[in-house]
C-alpha positions as CSV (number, residue, x, y, z in Angstrom):
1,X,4.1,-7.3,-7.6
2,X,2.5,-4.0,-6.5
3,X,-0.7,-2.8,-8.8
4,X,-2.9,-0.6,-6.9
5,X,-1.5,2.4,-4.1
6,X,-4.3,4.9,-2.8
7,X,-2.8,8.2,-1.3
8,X,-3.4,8.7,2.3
9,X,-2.3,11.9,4.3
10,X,0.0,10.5,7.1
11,X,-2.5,11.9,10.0
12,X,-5.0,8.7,8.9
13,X,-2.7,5.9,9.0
14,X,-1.2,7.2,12.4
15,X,-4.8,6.7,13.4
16,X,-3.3,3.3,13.9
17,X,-2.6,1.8,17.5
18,X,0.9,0.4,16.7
19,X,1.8,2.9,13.8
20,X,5.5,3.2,14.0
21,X,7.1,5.1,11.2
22,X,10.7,3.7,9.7
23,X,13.1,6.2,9.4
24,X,13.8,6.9,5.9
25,X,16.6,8.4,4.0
26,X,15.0,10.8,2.2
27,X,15.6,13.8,4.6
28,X,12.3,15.4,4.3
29,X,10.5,15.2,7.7
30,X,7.2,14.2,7.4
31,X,4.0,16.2,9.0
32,X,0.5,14.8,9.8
33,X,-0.4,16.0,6.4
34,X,2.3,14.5,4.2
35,X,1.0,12.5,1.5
36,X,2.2,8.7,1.5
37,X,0.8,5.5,-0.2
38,X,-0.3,2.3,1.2
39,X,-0.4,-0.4,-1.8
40,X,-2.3,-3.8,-2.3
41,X,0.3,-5.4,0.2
42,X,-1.0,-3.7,2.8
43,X,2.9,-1.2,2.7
44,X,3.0,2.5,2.8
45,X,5.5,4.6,1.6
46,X,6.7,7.6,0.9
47,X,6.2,7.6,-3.1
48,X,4.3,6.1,-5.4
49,X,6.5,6.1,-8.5
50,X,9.5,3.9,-6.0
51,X,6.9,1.5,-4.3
52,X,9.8,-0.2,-2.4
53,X,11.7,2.6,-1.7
54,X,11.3,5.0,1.3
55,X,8.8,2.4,3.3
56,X,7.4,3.6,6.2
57,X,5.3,0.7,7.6
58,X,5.6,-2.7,6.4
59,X,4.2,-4.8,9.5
60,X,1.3,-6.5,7.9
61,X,-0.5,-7.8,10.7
62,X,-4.4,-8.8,10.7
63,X,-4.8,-5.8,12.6
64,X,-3.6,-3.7,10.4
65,X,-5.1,-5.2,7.5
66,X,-8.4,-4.8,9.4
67,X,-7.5,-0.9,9.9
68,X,-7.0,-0.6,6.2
69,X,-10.3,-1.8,5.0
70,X,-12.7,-0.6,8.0
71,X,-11.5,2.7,9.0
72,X,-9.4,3.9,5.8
73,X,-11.9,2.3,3.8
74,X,-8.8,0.5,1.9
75,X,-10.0,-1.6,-1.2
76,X,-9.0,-2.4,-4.4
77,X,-10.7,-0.8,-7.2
78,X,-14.3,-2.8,-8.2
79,X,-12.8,-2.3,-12.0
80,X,-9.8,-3.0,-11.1
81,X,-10.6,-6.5,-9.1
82,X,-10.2,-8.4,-12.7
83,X,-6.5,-7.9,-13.6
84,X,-5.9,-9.3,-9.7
85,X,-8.1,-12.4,-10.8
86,X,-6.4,-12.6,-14.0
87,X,-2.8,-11.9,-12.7
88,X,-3.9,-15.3,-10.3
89,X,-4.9,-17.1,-13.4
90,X,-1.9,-16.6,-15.2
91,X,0.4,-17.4,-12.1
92,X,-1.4,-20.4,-12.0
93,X,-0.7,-21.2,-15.8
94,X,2.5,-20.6,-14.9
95,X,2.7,-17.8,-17.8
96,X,4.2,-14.3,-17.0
97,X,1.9,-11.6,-15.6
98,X,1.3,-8.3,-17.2
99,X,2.2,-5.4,-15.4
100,X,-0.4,-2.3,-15.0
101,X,0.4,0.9,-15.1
């Protein structure tokens, strides 16, 4: 389940060596400075209220997860770190875990 996106204008992630777009159906062609979300799975897309709808890039790779974190500076929120280590908790229990929003 996604938790955390963090905009990104499209002209960063296309910083990227093997950036290659997916087409999309949305119709809208997207410029260098289009807005787009990349999520905790390391995904981007196109809006961050349909997180797996419109998906540009979903080839998570080391690479890319390297990228992410030292040259988009890609991290999940200090005070938001605790709901990922309770959310791994609860999996564990086997109980049901509660979706942020």
């Amino acid at each position: 389940m996604k938790k955390y996106g963090k905009a990104y204008h499209l002209h960063d992630l296309r910083q990227f060596p093997d950036w290659r777009e997916a087409d999309t159906d949305a119709g809208t062609p997207l410029s260098a400075e289009s807005i787009v979300y990349l999520w905790d799975d390391f995904t981007v897309v196109k809006s961050p209220i349909y997180p797996d709808k419109d998906v540009l890039w979903n080839t998570v790779t080391e690479d890319w997860q390297r990228f992410c974190r030292d040259t988009l500076h890609f991290e999940i929120p200090e005070d938001l770190r605790y709901a990922y280590a309770q959310s791994s908790e609860e999996q564990s229990a086997g109980e049901a875990s509660p979706r942020l929003i």
